[in-house]
C-alpha positions in Angstrom: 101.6 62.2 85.7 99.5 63.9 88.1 98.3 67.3 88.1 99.4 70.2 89.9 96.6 71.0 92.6 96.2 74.7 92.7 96.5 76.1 96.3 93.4 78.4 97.6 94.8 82.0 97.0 92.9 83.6 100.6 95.6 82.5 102.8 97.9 83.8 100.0 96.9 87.1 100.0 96.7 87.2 103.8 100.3 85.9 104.4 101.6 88.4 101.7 99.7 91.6 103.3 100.7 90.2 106.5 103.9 90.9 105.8 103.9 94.3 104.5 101.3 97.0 103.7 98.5 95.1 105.8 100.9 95.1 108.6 101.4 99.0 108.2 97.5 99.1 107.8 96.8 97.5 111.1 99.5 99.6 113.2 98.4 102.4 111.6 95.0 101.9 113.1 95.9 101.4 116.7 98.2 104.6 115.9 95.1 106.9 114.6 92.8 105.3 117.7 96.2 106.1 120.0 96.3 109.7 118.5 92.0 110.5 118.7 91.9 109.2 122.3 95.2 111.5 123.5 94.8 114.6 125.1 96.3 116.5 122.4 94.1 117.2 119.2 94.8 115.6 115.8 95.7 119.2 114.5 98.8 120.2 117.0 100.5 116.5 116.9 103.6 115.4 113.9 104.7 112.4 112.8 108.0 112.6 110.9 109.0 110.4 107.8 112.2 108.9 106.7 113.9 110.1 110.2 117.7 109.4 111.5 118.4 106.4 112.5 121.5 106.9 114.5 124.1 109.9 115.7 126.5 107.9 114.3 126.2 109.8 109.8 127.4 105.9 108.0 126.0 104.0 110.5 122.7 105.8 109.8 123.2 105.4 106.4 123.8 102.0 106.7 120.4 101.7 108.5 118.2 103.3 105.7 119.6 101.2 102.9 119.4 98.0 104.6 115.8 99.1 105.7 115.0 100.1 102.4 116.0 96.5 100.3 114.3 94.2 103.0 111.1 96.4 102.8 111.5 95.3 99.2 111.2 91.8 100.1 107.9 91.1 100.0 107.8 92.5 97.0 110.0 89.7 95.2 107.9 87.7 97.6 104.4 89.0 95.4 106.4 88.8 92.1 107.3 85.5 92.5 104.1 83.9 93.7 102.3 85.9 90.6 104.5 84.0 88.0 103.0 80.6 89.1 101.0 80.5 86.1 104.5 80.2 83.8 104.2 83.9 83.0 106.6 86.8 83.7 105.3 88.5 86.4 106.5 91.4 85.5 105.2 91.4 82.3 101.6 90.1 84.1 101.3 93.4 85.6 103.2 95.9 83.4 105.7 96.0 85.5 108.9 96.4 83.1 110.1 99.2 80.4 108.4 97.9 77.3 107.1 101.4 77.0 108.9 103.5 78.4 107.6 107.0 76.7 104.7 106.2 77.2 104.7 105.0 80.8 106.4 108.0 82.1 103.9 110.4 80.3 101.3 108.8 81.6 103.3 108.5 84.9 104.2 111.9 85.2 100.4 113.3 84.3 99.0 110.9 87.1 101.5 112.1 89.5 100.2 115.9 88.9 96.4 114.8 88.8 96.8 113.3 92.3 100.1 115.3 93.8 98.7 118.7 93.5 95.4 118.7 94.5 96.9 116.3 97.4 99.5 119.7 98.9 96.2 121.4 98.9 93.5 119.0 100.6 97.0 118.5 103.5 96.5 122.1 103.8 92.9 122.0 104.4 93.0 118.9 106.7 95.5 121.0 108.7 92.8 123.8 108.6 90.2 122.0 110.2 92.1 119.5 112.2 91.9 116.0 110.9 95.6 115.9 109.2 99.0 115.9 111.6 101.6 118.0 111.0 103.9 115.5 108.3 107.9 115.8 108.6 108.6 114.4 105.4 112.3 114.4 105.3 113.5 114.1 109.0 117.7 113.3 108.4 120.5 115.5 109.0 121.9 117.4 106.2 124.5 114.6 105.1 125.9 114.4 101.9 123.6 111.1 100.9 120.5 112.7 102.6 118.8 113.6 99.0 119.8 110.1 97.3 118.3 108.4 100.8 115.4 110.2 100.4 115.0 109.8 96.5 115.4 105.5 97.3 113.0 106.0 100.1 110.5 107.5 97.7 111.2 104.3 94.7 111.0 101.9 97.7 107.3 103.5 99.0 106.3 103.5 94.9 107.5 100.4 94.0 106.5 98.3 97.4 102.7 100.0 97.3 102.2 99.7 93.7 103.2 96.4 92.9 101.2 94.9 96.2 98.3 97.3 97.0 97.3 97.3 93.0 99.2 95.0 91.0 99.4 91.7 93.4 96.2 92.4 94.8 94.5 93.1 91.5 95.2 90.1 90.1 94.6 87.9 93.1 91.1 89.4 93.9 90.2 89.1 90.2 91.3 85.2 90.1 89.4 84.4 93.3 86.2 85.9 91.9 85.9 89.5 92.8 84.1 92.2 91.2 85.6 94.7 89.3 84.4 97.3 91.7 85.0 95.4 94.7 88.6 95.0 93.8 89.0 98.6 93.7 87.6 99.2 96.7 89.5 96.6 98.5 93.2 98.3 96.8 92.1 102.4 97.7 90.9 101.0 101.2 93.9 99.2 101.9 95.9 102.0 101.1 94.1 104.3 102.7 94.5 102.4 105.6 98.2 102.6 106.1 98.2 106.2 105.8 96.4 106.5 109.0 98.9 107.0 111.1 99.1 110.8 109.1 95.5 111.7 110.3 91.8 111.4 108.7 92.6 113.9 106.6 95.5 111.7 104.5 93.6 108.5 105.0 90.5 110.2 103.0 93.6 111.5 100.4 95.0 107.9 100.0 91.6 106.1 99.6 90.9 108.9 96.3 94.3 108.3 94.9 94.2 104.5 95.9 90.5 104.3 93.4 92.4 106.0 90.5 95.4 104.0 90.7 93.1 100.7 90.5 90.9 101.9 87.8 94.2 103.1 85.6 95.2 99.5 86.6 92.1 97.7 85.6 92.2 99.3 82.6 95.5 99.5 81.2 97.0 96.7 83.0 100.1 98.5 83.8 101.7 98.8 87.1 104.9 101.3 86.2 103.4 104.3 85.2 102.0 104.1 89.0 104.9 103.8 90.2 106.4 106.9 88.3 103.7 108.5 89.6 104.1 107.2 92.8 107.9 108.0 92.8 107.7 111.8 91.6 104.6 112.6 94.3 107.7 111.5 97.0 110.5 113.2 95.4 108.6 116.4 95.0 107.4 115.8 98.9 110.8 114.6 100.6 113.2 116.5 98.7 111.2 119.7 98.3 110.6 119.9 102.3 114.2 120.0 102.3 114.6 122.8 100.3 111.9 125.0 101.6 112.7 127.7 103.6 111.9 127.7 107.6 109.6 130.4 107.0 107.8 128.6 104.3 107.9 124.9 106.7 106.5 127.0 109.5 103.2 127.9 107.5 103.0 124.8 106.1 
């Protein structure tokens, strides 16, 4: 019985970040290019997150939710390429709830490390002008706007964790990388497709994108990221619902 020959893993990787975050990452640079070139500075231009979709409320709501599960698909597409070698690939990148205590500690403590010193360095891009104003919650105020906006945030976690560190990890690492190359290759990546938000956010990204890989490298656990991940959007979609207009206009 022959072999199975192992395919070469670089056209892999391209065809899977083709397909989602380095998609986002390439748009995202024409976007910031669009955006430094226009007449209007950085400082006095938006861009709004998770916006309406349609007038129409269940049509809209139709909309998100189908948007949401096929931005998921590449995701099954990452998990199921990763269990090639025989082995869970869940389990391969600690993706499951095998500890669940202690992933959403750790989750939880990673999502203050990087969420609150991230309100504050928005505030001071928007000071000195490298940060757009960010609309994080853009939909009317329907009765399924907060659970939208809560499966919006466990998309964005679940998509950028398991690709930009878990997938991408792995890959790099079996194709030779080095340890610090990998992490540079997973921050820059997703500080790419933050772009669109300003230099300010890219910068952000690229931080939180280096401690995200090293907790990864290390621990070899990809859902107390995405807890983290997760209660960083909550805390940024919801809350900006809640705030009052006072309070949005500072901000």
């Amino acid at each position: 019985m022959t072999a199975p020959v192992r395919r070469p893993l670089g056209p892999e990787i391209l065809i899977v970040l083709g397909l989602s975050l380095g998609q986002s990452g390439i748009y995202s640079l024409v976007n910031i290019i669009a955006r430094l070139t226009s007449n209007t500075p950085l400082r006095h231009q938006s861009a709004g997150l998770n916006t309406s979709l349609s007038p129409r409320p269940y049509l809209d709501l139709t909309y998100q939710v189908l948007g949401t599960a096929f931005a998921l698909v590449p995701v099954a597409l990452a998990l199921y390429l990763l269990s090639d070698s025989g082995k869970s690939a869940l389990a391969r990148i600690g993706f499951d709830i095998r500890r669940p205590g202690r992933d959403l500690l750790a989750g939880l403590g990673l999502g203050a490390l990087i969420g609150i010193p991230g309100l504050g360095f928005y505030l001071l891009g928007r000071t000195i002008g490298i940060t757009v104003n960010i609309s994080p919650a853009g939909l009317p105020p329907y009765w399924w706007a907060v659970p939208v906006l809560i499966l919006a945030a466990v998309k964005n976690a679940v998509l950028e964790e398991v690709i930009a560190v878990g997938y991408l990890m792995e890959r790099l690492d079996e194709i030779g990388w080095s340890a610090p190359a990998r992490t540079a290759a997973s921050a820059l990546l997703r500080g790419s497709y933050h772009l669109y938000q300003g230099i300010g956010p890219a910068i952000g990204n690229v931080v939180m994108g280096i401690v995200f890989a090293e907790y990864y490298r290390r621990r070899g656990r990809v859902m107390p990221l995405v807890i983290a991940h997760t209660a960083i959007d909550i805390v940024a979609f919801v809350g900006y619902t809640l705030l009052p207009a006072s309070w949005l206009a500072w901000l």
